[in-house]
N, C-alpha and C positions, 0 to 999 in steps of 0.2 A: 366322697366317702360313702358307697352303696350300704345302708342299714335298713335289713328285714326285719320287720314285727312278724312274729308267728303265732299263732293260737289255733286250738281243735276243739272240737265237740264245743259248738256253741248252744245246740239243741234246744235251740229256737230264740235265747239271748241275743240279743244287740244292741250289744254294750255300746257307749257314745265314751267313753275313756280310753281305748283299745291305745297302746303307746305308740307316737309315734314311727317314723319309717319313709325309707322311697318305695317300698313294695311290702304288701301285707300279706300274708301268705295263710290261708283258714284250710287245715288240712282233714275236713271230714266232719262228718253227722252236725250239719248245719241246721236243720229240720226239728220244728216242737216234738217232745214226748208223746203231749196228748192227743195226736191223731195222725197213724201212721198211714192211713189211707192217701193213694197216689194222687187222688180229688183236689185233700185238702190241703197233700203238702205243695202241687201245683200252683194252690191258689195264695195258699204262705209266701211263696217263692215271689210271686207275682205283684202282690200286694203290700208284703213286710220286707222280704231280703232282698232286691233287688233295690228298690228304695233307699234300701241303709247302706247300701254298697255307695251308692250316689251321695250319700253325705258325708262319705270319710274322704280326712284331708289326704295319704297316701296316693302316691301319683299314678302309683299300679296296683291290683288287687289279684291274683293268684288263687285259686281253687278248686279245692277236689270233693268228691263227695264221701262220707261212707255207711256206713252198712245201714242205717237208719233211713240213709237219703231214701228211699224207695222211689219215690218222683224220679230220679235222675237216669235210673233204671229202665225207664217202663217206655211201653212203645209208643214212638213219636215225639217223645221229647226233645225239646231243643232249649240249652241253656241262653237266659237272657240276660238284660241289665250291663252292669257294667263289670269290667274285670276278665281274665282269662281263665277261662274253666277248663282244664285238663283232664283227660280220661285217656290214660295212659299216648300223652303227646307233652310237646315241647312249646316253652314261649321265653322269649325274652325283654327281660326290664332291667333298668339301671345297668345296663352292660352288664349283668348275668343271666344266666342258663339256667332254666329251672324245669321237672320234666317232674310228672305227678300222674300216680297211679294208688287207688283205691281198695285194691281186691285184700280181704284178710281169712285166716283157716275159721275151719271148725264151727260158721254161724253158717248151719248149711238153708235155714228159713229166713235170711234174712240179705239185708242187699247187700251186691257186691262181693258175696263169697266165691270161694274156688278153689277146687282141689289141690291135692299136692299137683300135681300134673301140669294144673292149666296154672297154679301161682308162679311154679316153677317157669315154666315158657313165658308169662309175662314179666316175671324179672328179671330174665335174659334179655330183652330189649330195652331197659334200662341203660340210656348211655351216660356216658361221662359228662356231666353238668358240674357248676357252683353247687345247686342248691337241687337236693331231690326230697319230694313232699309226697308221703302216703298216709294212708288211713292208721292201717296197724304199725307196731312197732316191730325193728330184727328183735331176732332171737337172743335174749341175755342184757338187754338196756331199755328200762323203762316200761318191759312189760310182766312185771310180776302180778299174779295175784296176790289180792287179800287172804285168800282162803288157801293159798299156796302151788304152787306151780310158776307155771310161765309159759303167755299165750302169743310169744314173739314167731314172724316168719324167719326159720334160718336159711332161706334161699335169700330172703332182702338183706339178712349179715353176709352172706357171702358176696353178693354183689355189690355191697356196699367197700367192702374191703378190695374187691376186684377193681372199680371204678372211682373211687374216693373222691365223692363228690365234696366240695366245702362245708357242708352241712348237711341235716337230713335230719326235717321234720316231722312231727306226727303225733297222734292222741291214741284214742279208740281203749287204751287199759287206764282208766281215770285216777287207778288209785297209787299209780306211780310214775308223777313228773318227774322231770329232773333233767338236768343236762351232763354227758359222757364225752369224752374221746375215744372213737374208736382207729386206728391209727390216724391218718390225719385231714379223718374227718371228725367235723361236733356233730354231735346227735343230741335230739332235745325232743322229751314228750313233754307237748306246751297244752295240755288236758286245759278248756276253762273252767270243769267242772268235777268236783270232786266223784267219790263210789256213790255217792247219794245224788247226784247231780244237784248239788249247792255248790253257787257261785266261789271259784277260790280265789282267794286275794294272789296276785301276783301271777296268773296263770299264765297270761299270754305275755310272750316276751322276745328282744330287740337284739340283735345278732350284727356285728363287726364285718363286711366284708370286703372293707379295705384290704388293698395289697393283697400277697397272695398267702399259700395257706391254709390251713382250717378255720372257721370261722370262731369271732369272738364274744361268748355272751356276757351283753352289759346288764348291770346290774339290774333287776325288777323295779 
């Protein structure tokens, strides 16, 4: 019975409660607040999150970076430790498919952005998977602001509905988790952290994907 734990924007937390799972899936801004420099989040990376990768019981660990990652970005980098880091590629665990891509609009200083143009063209290769993990959220599910609007990609709603993967994770708008159907896919922004970046109860969370389907979220 293949069950994913998901959580996003850890930003710099590592949590030793994260629920269980056969694959954990951390979809973006893994990296502390207080020091965005490429330096320091190398050295973060190196010395705190890799580390904590290796002490979760999860048999596979899956991830992506975003827009905070800056280290993940920058030239010469090569992800370490354990777990499979995606940057718009594919891996498979527990007998699913899981393909994960980072890029989100409108943060043009910051990592990971990309125009309509170039988001466009990377969510065209987007294939049919279980389970597809990005940074931002489609357009109309979990990405509302506070202050009003909505800062969702509608090229990853359309591809989502074009490909309909089993699931489809993601953070990056903190102030609206929640889990949707959109036809029959589930979709779930599993924020760990609230608009204040205070730790939320219940944020990261465990997903059904037995049998076939959309997938099924279990209770927090």
């Amino acid at each position: 019975m293949p069950r994913v734990a998901a959580v996003a924007d850890l930003h710099g937390n590592l949590p030793a409660d994260l629920p269980g799972g056969d694959v954990l899936v951390i979809a973006g801004d893994v990296c502390p607040l207080e020091d965005h420099s490429v330096d320091f989040q190398r050295r973060w990376l190196e010395r705190s999150f890799y580390p904590w990768l290796e002490s979760l019981s999860h048999a596979d660990v899956v991830w992506i970076a975003g827009n905070h990652d800056f280290a993940c970005q920058s030239e010469g980098w090569e992800p370490g430790g354990r777990g499979a880091y995606l940057l718009d590629g594919s891996f498979t665990a527990a007998g699913l498919s899981f393909y994960g891509t980072p890029w989100v609009p409108k943060l043009r200083r910051w990592a990971f952005y990309a125009g309509d143009e170039e988001r466009a063209a990377s969510v065209r290769r987007i294939p049919p998977v279980d389970v597809l993990v990005t940074h931002g959220p489609p357009l109309g599910h979990g990405d509302r602001l506070r202050g009003g609007g909505r800062a969702g990609c509608e090229f990853l709603a359309a591809r989502i509905e074009a490909t309909a993967p089993r699931l489809c994770v993601y953070g990056h708008i903190h102030e609206d988790p929640g889990v949707w159907d959109l036809g029959a896919t589930t979709l779930a922004n599993v924020s760990y952290v609230d608009e204040h970046y205070v730790v939320r109860p219940g944020g990261a969370r465990v997903f059904d994907l037995a049998g076939g389907g959309a997938a099924r979220a279990l209770a927090p």
